[in-house]
PyMOL CGO cylinders between C-alpha atoms (Angstrom):
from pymol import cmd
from pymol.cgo import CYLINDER

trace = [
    CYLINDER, -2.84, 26.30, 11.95, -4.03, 22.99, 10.90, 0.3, 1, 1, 1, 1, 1, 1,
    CYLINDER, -4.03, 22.99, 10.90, -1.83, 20.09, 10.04, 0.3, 1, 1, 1, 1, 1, 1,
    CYLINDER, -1.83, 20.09, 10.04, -1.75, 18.23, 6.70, 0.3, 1, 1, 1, 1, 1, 1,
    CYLINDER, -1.75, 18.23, 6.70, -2.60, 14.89, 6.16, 0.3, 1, 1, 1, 1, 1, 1,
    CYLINDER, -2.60, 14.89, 6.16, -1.26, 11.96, 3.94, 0.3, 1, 1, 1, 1, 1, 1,
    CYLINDER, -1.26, 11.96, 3.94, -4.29, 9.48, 4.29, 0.3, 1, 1, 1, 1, 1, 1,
    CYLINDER, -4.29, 9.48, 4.29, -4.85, 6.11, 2.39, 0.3, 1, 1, 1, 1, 1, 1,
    CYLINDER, -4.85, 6.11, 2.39, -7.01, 3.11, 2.60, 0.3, 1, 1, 1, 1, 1, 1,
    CYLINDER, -7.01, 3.11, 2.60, -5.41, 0.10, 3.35, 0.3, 1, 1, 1, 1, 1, 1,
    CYLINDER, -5.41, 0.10, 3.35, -6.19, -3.16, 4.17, 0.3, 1, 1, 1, 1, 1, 1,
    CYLINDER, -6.19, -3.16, 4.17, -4.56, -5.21, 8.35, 0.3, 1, 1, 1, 1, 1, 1,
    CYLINDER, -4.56, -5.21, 8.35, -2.82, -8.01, 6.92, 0.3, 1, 1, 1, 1, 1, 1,
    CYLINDER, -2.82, -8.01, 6.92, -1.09, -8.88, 10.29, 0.3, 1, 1, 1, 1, 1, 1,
    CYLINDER, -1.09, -8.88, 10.29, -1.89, -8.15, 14.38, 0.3, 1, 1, 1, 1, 1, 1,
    CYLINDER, -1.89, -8.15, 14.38, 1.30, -8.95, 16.57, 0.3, 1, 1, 1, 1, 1, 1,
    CYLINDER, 1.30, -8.95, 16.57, 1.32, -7.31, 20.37, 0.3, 1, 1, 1, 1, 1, 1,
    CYLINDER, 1.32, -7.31, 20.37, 2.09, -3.68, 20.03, 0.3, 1, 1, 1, 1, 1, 1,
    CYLINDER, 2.09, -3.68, 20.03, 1.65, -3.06, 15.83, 0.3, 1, 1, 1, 1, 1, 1,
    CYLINDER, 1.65, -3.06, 15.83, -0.61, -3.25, 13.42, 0.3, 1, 1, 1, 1, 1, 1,
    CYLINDER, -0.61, -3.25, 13.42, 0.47, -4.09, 9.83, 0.3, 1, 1, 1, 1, 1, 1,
    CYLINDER, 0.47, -4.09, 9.83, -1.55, -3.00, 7.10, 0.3, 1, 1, 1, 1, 1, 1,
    CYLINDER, -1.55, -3.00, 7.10, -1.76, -3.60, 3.28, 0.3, 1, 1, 1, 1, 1, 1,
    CYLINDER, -1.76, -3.60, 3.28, -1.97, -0.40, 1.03, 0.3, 1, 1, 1, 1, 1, 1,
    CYLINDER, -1.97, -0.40, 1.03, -1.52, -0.06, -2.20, 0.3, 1, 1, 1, 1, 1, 1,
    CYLINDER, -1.52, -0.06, -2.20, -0.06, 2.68, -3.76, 0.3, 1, 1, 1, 1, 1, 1,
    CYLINDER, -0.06, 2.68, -3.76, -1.40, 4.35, -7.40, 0.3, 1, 1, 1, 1, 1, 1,
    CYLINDER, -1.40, 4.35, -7.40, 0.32, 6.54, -9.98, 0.3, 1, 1, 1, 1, 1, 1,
    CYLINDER, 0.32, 6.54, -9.98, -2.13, 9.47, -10.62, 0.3, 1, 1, 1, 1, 1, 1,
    CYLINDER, -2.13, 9.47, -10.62, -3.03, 7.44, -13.64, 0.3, 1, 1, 1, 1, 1, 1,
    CYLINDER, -3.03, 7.44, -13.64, -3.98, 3.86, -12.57, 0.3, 1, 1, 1, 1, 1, 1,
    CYLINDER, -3.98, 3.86, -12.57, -7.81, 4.87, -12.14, 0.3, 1, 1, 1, 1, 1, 1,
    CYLINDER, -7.81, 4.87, -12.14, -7.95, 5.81, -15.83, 0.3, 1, 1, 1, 1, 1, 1,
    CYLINDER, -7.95, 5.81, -15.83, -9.83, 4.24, -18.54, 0.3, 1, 1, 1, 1, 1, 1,
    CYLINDER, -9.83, 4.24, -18.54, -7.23, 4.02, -20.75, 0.3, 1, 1, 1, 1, 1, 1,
    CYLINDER, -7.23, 4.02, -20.75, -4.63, 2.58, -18.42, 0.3, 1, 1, 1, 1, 1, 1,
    CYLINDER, -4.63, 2.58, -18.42, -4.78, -0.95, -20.30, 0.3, 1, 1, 1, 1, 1, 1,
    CYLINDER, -4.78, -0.95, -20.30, -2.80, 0.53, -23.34, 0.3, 1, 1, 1, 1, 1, 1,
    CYLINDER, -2.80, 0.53, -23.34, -0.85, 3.28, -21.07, 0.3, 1, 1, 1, 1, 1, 1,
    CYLINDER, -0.85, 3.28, -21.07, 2.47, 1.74, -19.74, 0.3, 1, 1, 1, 1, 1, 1,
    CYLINDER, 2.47, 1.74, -19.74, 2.50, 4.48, -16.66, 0.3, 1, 1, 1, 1, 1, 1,
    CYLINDER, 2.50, 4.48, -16.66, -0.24, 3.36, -15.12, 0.3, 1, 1, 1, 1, 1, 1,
    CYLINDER, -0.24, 3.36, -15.12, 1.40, 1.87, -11.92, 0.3, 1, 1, 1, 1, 1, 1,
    CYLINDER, 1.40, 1.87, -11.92, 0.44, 0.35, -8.59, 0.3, 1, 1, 1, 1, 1, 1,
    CYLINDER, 0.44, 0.35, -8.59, 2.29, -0.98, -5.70, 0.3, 1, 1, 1, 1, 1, 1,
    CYLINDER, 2.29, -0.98, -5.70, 1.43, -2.96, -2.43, 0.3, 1, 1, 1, 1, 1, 1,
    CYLINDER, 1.43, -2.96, -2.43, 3.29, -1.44, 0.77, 0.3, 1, 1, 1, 1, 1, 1,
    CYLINDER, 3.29, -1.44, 0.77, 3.12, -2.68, 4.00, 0.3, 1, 1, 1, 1, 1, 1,
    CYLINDER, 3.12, -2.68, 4.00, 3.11, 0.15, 6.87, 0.3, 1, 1, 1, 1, 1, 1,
    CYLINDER, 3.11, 0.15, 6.87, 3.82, -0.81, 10.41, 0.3, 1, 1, 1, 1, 1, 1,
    CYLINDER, 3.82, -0.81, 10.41, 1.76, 0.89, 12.72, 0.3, 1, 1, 1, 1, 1, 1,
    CYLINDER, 1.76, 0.89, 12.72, 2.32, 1.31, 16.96, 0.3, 1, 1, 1, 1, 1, 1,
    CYLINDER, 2.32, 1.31, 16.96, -1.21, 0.26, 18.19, 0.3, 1, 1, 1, 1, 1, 1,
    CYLINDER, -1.21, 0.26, 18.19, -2.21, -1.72, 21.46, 0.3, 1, 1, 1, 1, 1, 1,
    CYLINDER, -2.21, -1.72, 21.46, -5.45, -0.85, 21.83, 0.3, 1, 1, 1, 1, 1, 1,
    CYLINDER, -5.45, -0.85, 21.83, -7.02, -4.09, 20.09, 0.3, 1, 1, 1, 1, 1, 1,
    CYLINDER, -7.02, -4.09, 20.09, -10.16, -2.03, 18.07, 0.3, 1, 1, 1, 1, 1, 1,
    CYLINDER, -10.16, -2.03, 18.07, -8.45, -3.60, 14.98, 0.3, 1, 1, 1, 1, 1, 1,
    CYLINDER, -8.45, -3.60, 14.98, -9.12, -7.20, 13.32, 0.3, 1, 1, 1, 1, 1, 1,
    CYLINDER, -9.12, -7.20, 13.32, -7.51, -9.34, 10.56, 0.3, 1, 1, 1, 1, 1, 1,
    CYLINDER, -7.51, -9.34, 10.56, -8.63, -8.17, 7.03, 0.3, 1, 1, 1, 1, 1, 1,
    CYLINDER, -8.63, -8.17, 7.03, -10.21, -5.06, 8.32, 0.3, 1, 1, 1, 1, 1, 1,
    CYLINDER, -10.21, -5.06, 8.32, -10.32, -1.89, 5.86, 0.3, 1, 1, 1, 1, 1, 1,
    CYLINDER, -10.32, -1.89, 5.86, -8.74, 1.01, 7.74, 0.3, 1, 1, 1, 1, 1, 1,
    CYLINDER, -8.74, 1.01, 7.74, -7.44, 4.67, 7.27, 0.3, 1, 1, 1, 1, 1, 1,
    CYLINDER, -7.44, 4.67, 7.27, -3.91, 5.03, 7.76, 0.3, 1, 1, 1, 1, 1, 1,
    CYLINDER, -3.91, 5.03, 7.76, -2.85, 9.11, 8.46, 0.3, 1, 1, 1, 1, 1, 1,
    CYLINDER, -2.85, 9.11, 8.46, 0.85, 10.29, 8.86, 0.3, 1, 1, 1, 1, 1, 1,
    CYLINDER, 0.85, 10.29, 8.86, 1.77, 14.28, 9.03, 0.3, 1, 1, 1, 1, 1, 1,
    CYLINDER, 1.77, 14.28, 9.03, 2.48, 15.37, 5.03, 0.3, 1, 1, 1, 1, 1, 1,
    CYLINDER, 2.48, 15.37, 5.03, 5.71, 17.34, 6.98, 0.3, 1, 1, 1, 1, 1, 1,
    CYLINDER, 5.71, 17.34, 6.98, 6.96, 13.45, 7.60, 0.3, 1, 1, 1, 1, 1, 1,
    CYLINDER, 6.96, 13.45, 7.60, 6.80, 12.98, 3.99, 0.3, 1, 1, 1, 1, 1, 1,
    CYLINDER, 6.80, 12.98, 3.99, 8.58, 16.14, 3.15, 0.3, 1, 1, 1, 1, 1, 1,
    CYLINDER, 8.58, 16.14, 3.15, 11.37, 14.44, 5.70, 0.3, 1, 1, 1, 1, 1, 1,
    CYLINDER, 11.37, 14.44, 5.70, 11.02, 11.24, 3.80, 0.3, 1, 1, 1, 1, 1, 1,
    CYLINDER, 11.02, 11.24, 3.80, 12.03, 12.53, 0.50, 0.3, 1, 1, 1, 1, 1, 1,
    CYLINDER, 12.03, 12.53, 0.50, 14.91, 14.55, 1.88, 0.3, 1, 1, 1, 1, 1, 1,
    CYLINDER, 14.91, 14.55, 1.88, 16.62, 11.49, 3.71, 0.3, 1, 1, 1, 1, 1, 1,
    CYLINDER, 16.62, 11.49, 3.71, 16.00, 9.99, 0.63, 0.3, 1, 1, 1, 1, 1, 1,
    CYLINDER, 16.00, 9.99, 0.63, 16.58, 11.87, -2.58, 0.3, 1, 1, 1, 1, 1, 1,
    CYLINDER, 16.58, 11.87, -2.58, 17.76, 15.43, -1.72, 0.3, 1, 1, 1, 1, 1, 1,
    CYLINDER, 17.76, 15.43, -1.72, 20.14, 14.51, 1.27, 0.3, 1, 1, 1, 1, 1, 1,
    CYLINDER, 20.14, 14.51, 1.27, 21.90, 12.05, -1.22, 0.3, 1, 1, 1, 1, 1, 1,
    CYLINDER, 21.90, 12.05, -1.22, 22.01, 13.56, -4.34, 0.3, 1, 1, 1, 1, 1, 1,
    CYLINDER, 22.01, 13.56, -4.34, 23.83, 16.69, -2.33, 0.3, 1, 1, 1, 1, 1, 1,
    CYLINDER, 23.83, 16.69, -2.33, 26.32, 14.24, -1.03, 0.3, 1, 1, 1, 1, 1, 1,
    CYLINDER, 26.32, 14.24, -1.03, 27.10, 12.92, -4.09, 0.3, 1, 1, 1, 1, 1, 1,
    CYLINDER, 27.10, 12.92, -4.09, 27.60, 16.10, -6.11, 0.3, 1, 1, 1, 1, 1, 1,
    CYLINDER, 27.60, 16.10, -6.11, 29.70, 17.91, -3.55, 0.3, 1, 1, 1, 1, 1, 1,
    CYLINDER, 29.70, 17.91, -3.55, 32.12, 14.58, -2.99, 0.3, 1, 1, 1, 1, 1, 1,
    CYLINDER, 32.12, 14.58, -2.99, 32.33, 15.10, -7.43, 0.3, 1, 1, 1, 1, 1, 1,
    CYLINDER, 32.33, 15.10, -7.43, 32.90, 18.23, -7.08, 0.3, 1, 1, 1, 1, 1, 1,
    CYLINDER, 32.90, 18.23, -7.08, 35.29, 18.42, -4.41, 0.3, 1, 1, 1, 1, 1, 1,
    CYLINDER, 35.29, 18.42, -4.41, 36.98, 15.44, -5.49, 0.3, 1, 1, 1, 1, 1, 1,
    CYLINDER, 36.98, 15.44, -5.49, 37.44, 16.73, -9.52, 0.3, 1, 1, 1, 1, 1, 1,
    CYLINDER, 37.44, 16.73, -9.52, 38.86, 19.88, -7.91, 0.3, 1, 1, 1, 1, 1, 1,
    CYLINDER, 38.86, 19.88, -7.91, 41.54, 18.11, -6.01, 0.3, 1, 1, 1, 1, 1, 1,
    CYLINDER, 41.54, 18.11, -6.01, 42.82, 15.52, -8.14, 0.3, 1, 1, 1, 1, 1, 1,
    CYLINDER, 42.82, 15.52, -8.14, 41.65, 16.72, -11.58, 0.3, 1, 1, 1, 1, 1, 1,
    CYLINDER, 41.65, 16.72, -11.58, 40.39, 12.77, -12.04, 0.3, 1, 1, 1, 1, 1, 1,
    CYLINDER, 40.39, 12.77, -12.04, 36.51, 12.82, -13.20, 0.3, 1, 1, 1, 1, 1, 1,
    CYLINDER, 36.51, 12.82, -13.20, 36.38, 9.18, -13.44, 0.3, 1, 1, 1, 1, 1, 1,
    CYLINDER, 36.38, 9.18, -13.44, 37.77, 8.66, -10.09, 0.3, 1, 1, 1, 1, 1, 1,
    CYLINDER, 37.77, 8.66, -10.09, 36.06, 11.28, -8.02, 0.3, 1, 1, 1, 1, 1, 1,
    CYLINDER, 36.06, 11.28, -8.02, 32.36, 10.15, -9.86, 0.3, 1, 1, 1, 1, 1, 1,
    CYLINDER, 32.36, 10.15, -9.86, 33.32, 6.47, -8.34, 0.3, 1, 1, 1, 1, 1, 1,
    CYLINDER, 33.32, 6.47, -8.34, 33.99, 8.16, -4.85, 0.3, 1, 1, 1, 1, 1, 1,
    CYLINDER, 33.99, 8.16, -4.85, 30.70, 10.70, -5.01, 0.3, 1, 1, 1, 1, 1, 1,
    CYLINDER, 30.70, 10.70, -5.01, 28.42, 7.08, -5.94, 0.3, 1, 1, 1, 1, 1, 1,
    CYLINDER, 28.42, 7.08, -5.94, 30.47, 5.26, -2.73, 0.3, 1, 1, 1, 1, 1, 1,
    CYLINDER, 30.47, 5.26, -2.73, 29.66, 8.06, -0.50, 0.3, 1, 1, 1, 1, 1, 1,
    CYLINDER, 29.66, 8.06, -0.50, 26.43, 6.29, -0.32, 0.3, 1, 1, 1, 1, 1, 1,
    CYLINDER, 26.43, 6.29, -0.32, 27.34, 3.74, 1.06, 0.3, 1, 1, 1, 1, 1, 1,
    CYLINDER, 27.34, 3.74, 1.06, 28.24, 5.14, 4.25, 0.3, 1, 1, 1, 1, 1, 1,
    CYLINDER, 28.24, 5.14, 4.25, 25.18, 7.19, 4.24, 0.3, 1, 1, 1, 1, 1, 1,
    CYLINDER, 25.18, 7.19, 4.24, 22.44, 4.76, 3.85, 0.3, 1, 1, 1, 1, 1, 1,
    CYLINDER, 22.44, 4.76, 3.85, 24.63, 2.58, 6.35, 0.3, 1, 1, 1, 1, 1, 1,
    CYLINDER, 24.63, 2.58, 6.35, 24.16, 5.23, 9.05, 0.3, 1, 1, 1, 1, 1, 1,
    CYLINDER, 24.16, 5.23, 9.05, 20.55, 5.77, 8.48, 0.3, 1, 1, 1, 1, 1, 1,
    CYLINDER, 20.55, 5.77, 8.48, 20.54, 1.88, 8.83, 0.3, 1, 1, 1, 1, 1, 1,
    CYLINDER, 20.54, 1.88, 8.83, 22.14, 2.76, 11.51, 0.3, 1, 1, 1, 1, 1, 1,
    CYLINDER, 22.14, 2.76, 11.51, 19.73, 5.01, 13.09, 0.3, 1, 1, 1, 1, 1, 1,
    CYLINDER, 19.73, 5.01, 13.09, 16.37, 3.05, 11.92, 0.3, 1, 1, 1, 1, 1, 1,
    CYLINDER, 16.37, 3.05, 11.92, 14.52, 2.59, 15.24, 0.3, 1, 1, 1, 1, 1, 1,
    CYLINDER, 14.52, 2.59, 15.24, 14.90, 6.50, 15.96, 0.3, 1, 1, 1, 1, 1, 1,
    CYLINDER, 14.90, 6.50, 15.96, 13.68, 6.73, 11.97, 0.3, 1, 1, 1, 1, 1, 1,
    CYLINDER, 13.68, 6.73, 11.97, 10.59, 4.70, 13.46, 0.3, 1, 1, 1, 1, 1, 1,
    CYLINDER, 10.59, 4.70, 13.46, 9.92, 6.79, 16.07, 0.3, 1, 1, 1, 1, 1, 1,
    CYLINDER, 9.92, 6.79, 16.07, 9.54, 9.88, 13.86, 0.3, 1, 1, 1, 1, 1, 1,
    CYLINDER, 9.54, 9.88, 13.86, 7.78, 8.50, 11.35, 0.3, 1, 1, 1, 1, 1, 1,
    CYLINDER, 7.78, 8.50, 11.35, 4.86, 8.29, 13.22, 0.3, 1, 1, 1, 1, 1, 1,
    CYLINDER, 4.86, 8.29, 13.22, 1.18, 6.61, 11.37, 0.3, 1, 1, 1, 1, 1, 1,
    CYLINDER, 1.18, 6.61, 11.37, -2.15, 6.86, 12.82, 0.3, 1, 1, 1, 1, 1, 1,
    CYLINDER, -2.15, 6.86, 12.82, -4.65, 4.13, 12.17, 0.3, 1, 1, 1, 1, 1, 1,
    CYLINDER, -4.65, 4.13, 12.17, -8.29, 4.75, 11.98, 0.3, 1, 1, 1, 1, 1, 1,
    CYLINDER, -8.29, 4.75, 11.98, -11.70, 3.29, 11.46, 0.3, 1, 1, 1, 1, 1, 1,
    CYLINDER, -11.70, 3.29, 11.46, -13.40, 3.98, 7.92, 0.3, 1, 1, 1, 1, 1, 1,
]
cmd.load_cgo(trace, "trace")
């Protein structure tokens, strides 16, 4: 069974001891297209990936491919959209049947974040270590 890849050109902006920081930028489906100029979705984005590499192939201002697993991007969007949105519904839910108070249990299913995105704060560096990126000459 071969493994999906998320690929994308990007650009090393920065090379510190042990990672690699590279410049991508990120396109809506629609930013390539002619018509973009009068379209208000076209839409592109600089990121800025860190990537775990010592082996000193890479130079300043290089173009490079940058690979990660599509499986980690599954992951992604659940720590980041599904995860909370579950959260937040069950704490209205639960929270409307108890007290009855829609107003009140909405303002307690939105807080609920808080803790949430305070323990995956929390848990960053082992975040790091799963979301693993691959650099590679083009």
């Amino acid at each position: 069974m071969t493994k999906d890849y998320i690929r994308h050109k990007g650009i090393i902006e920065k090379i510190e001891k042990h990672k690699v920081l590279v410049k991508i930028i990120q396109k809506a489906a629609c930013s390539d297209c002619h018509a973009k100029s009068v379209c208000m979705s076209a839409d592109k984005k600089e990121k800025i990936i860190e990537v775990y590499d010592d082996s000193g192939r890479y130079s300043l201002n290089e173009e490079v491919l940058i690979s990660a697993q599509s499986s980690m991007g599954h992951f992604a969007v659940a720590l980041a959209f599904i995860i909370p949105l579950t959260l937040i519904v069950a704490v209205i839910f639960a929270g409307i049947k108890i007290s009855g108070n829609e107003g009140l249990s909405g303002l307690i299913g939105l807080s609920i974040l808080v803790p949430y995105y305070f323990v995956l704060y929390i848990f960053r560096d082992r975040l790091k270590r799963t979301f693993v990126f691959t650099l590679s000459k083009i």
